[in-house]
Backbone as JSON, one array per atom type, in Angstrom:
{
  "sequence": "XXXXXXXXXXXXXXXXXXXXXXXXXXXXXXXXXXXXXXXXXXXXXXXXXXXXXXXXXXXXXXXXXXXXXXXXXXXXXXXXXXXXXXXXXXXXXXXXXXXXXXX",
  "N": [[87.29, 93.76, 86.57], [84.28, 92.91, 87.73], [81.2, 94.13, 86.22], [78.54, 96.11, 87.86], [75.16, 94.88, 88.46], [72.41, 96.84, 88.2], [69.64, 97.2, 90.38], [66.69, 96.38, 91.07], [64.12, 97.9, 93.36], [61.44, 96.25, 94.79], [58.48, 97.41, 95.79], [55.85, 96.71, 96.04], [53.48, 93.63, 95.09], [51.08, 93.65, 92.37], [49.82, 92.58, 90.48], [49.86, 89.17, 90.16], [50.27, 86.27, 88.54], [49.98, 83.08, 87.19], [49.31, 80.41, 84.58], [48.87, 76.82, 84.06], [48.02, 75.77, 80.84], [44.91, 73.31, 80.11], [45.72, 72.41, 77.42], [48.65, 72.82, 77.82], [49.61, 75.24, 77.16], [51.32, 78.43, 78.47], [50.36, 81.08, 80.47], [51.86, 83.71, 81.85], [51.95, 86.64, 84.16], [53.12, 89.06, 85.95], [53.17, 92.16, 87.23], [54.74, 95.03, 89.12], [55.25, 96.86, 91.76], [57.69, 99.41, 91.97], [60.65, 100.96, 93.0], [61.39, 104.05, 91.64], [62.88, 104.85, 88.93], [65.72, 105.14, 87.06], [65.43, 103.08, 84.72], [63.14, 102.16, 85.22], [60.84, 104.67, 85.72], [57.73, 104.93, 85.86], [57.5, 103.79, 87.96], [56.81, 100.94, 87.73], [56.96, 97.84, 86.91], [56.99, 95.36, 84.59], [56.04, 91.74, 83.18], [54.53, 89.86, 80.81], [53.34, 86.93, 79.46], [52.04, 84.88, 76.89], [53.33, 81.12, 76.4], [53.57, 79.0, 73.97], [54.59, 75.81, 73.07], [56.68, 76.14, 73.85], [57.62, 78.42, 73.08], [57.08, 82.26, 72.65], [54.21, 83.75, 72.26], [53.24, 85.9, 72.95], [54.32, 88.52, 74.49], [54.69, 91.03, 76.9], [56.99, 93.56, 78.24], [59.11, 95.21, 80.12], [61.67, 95.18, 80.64], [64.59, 95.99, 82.35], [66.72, 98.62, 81.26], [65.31, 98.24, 78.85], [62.5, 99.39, 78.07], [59.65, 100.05, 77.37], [58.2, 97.58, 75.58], [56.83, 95.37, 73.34], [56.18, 91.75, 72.18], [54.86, 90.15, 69.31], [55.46, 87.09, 68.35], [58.13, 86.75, 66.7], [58.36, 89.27, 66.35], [59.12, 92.28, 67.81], [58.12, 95.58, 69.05], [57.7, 99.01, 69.86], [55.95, 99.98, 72.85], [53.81, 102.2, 74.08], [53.04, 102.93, 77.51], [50.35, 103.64, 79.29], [49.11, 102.83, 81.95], [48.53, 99.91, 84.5], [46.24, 98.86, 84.09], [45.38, 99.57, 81.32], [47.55, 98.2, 79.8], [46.9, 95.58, 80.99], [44.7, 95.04, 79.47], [45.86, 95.47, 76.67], [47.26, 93.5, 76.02], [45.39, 91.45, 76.33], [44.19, 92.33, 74.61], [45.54, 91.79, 72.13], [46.32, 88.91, 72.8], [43.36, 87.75, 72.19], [43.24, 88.68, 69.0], [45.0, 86.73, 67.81], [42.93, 84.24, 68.3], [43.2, 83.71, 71.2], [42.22, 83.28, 74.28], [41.41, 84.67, 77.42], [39.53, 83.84, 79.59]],
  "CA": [[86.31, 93.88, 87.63], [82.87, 92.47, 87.05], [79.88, 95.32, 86.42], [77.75, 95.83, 89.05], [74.48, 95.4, 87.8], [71.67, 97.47, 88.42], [68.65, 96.59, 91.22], [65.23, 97.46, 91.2], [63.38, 97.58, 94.17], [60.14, 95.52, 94.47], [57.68, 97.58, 96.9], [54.69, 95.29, 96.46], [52.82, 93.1, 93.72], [50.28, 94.66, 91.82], [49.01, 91.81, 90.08], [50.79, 87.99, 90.14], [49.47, 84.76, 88.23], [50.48, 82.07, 86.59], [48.54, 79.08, 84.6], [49.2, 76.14, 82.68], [46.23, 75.41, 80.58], [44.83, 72.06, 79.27], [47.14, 71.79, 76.17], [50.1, 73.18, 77.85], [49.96, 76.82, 77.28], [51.38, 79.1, 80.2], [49.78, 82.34, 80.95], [52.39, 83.92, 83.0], [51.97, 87.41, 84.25], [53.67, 89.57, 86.76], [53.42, 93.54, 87.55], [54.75, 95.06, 90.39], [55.66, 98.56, 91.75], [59.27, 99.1, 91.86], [61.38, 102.02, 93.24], [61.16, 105.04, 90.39], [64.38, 104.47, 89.07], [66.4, 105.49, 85.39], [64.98, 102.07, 83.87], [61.79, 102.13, 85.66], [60.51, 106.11, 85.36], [57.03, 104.98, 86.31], [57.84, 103.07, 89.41], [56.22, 99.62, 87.61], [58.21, 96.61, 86.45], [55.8, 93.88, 84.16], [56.36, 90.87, 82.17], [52.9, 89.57, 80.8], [53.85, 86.38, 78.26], [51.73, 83.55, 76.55], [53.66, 80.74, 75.58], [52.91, 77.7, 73.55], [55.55, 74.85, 72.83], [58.31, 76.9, 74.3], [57.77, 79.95, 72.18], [56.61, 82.85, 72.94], [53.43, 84.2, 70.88], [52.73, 87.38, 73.09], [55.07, 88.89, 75.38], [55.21, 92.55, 76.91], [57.74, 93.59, 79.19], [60.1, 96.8, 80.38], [62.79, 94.5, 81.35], [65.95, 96.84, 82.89], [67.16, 98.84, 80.28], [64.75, 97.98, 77.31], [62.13, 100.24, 78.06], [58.44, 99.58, 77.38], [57.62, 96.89, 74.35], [56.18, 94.22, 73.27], [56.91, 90.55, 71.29], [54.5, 89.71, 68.46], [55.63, 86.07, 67.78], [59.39, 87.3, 66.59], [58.43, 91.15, 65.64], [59.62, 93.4, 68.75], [57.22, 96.22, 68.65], [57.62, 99.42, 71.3], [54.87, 100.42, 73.64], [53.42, 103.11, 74.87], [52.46, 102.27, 78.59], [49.61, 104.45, 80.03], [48.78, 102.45, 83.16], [48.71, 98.89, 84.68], [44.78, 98.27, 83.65], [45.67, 99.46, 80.06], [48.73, 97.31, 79.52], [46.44, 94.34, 80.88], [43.83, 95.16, 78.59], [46.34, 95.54, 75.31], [47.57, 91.84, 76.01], [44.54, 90.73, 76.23], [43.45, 92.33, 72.81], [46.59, 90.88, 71.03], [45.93, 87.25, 72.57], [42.39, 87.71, 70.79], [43.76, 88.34, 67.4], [45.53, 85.35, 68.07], [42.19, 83.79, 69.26], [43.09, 83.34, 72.72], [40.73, 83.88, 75.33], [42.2, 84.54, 78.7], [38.42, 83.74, 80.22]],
  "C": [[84.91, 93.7, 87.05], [81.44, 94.04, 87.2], [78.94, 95.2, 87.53], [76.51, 95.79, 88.12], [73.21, 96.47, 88.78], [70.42, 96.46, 89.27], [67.68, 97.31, 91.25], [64.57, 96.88, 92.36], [61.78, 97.46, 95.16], [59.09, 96.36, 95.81], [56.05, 96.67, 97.12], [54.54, 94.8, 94.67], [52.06, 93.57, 93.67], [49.4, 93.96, 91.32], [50.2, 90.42, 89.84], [50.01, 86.86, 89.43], [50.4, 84.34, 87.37], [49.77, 80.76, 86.38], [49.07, 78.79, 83.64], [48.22, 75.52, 82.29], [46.25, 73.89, 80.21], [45.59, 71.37, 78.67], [47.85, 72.26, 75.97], [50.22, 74.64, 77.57], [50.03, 77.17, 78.62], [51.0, 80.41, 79.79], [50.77, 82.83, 82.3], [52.72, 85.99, 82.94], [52.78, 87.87, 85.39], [53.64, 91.19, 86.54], [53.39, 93.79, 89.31], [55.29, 96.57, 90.51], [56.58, 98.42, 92.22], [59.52, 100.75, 92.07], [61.16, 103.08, 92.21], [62.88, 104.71, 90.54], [64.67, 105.11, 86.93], [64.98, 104.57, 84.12], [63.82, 101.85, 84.28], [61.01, 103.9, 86.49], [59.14, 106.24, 85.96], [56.71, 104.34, 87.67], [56.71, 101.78, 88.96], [57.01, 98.75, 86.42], [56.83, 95.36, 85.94], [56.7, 93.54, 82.95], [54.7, 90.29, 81.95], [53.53, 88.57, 79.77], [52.7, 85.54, 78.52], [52.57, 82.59, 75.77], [52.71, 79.62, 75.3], [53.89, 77.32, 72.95], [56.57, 75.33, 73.23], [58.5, 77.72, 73.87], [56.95, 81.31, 72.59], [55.64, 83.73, 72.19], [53.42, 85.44, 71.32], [53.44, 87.63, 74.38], [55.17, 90.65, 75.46], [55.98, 92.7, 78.21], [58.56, 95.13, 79.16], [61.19, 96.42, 81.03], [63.9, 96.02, 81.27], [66.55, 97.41, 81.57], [66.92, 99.12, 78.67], [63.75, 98.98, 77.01], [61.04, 99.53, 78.23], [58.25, 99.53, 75.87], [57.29, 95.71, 74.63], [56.32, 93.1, 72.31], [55.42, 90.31, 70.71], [54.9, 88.31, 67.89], [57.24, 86.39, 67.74], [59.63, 88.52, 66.08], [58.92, 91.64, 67.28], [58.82, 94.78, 68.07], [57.64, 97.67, 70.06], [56.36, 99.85, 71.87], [54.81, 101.83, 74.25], [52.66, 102.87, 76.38], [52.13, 103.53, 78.9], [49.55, 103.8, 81.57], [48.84, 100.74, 83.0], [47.57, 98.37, 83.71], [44.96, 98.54, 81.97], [46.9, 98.66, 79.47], [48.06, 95.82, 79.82], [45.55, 93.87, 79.77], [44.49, 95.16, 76.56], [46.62, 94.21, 75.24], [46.75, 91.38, 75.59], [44.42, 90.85, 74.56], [44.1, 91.87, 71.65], [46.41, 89.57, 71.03], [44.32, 87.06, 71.81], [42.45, 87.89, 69.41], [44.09, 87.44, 67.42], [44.13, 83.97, 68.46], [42.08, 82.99, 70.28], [42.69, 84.11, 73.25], [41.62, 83.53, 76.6], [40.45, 83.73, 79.39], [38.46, 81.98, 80.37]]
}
């Protein structure tokens, strides 16, 4: 018998975008408020990634199960998530080490 999986349920967006820049980088964000649930404790569900060539340099997410971390290139790192505006604001400050400029 196949697992059921687990559903989280989306009560609104919180913040949505998505760009593909100049020379192909995507900027693709997503937070949204989501049911309070086991795998989502704070009732918010985000993926925030920059790639470039198909790779992913800066990725944070709380995908189902994983919790709250974040991708460094190929390090896996965990997070501490205070709020939406501080989780936008840590991205950001990682794609500036990197010197990318969301602006």
């Amino acid at each position: 018998m196949a697992k059921k999986e687990k559903e989280s349920i989306v009560i609104r967006d919180i913040f949505s975008h998505k760009q593909i820049r100049d020379n192909g980088d995507i900027i693709d964000i997503s937070i949204q408020e989501v049911k309070k649930s086991e795998d989502y404790p704070e009732g918010v569900r985000y993926s925030l990634v920059y790639v470039r060539d198909g790779k992913n340099l800066v990725r944070y997410d709380n995908y189902m199960g994983h919790g709250h971390h974040k991708h460094i290139g190929n390090r896996r790192k965990e997070y501490e998530f205070k709020d939406e505006w501080q989780l936008f604001s840590d991205f950001e400050e990682d794609l500036n080490k990197l010197n990318i400029r969301l602006d």
